[in-house]
C-alpha positions as CSV (number, residue, x, y, z in Angstrom):
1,X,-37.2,126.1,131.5
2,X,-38.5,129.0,133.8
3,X,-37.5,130.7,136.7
4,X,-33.8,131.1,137.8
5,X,-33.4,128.1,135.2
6,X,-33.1,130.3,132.7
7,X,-30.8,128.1,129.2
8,X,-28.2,131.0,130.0
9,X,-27.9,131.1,133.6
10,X,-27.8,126.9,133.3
11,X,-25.1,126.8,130.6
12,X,-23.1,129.6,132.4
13,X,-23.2,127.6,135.7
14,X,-22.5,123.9,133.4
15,X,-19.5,125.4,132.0
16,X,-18.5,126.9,135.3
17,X,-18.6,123.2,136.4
18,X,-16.7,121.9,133.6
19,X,-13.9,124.1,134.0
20,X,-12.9,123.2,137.3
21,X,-12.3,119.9,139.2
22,X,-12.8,118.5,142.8
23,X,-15.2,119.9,145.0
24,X,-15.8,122.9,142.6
25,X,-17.2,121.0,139.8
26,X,-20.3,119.4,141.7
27,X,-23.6,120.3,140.7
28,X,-23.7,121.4,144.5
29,X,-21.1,123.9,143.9
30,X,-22.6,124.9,140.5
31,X,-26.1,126.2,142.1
32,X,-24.0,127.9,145.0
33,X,-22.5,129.6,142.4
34,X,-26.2,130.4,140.9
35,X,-27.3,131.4,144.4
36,X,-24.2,133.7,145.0
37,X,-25.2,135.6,141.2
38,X,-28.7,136.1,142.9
39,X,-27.9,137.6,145.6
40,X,-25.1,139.6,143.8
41,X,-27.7,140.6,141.4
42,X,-30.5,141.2,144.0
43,X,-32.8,138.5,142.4
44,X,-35.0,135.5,144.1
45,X,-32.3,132.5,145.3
46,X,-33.1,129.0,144.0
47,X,-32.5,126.5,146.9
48,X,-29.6,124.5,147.6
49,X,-31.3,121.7,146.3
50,X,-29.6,120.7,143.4
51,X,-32.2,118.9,141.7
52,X,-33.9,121.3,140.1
53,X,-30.4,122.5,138.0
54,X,-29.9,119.6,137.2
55,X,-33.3,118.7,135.4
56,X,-32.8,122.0,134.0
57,X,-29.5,121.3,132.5
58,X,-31.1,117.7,131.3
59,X,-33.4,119.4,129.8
60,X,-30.9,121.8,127.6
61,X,-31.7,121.5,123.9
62,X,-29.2,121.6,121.2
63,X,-31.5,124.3,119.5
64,X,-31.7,126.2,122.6
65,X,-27.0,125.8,122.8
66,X,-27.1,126.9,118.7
67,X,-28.8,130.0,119.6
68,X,-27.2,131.0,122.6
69,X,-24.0,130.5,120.7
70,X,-24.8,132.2,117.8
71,X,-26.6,135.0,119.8
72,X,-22.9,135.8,121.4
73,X,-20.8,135.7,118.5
74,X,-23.4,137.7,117.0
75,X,-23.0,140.4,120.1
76,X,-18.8,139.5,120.2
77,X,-18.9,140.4,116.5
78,X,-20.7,143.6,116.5
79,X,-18.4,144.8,119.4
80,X,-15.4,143.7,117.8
81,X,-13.1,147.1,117.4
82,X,-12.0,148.0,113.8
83,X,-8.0,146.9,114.7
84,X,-9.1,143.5,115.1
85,X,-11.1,143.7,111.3
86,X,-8.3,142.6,108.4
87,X,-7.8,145.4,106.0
88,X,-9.8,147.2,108.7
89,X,-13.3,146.1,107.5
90,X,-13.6,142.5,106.8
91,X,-14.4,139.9,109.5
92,X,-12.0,136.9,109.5
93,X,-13.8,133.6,108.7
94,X,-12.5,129.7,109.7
95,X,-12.9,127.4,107.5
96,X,-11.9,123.7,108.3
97,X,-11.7,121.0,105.2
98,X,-10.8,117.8,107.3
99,X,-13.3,115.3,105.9
């Protein structure tokens, strides 16, 4: 992916679909949504051709969702103030045994 494409700015505008319904959750709505960051941001506007998202968002691989993911909990970890640490210095940890 290249360009306004970018994994992040695709999953950012996927989840922004998946989390609404109607109207708001077409992959019209989705790259309005990408187009209104651009501007916001000052950055070049992809069209309102949807197309191109969604090739882009075809094109998502589950390497590129593993690091993205792990890249924020990373950054969420790091920031994570010392109240929310238990005994005020280990990191909590999930563990699930359903088999």
């Amino acid at each position: 992916m290249h360009g306004i494409y970018n994994v992040a700015i695709v999953v950012w505008a996927f989840l922004s679909q998946v989390l609404r319904d109607g109207k708001e959750a077409s992959c019209q709505a989705a790259v309005a949504r990408i187009v209104s960051h651009c501007q916001q941001e000052e950055l070049p506007s992809p069209t309102a051709d949807t197309g191109d998202y969604c090739r882009a968002r075809a094109k998502i691989s589950e390497a590129a969702l593993r690091d993205l993911s792990c890249e924020v909990a990373e950054e969420m970890e790091q920031a994570a103030d010392t109240s929310w640490l238990w005994k005020g210095r280990l990191h909590p940890k999930l563990v699930d045994g359903f088999t």
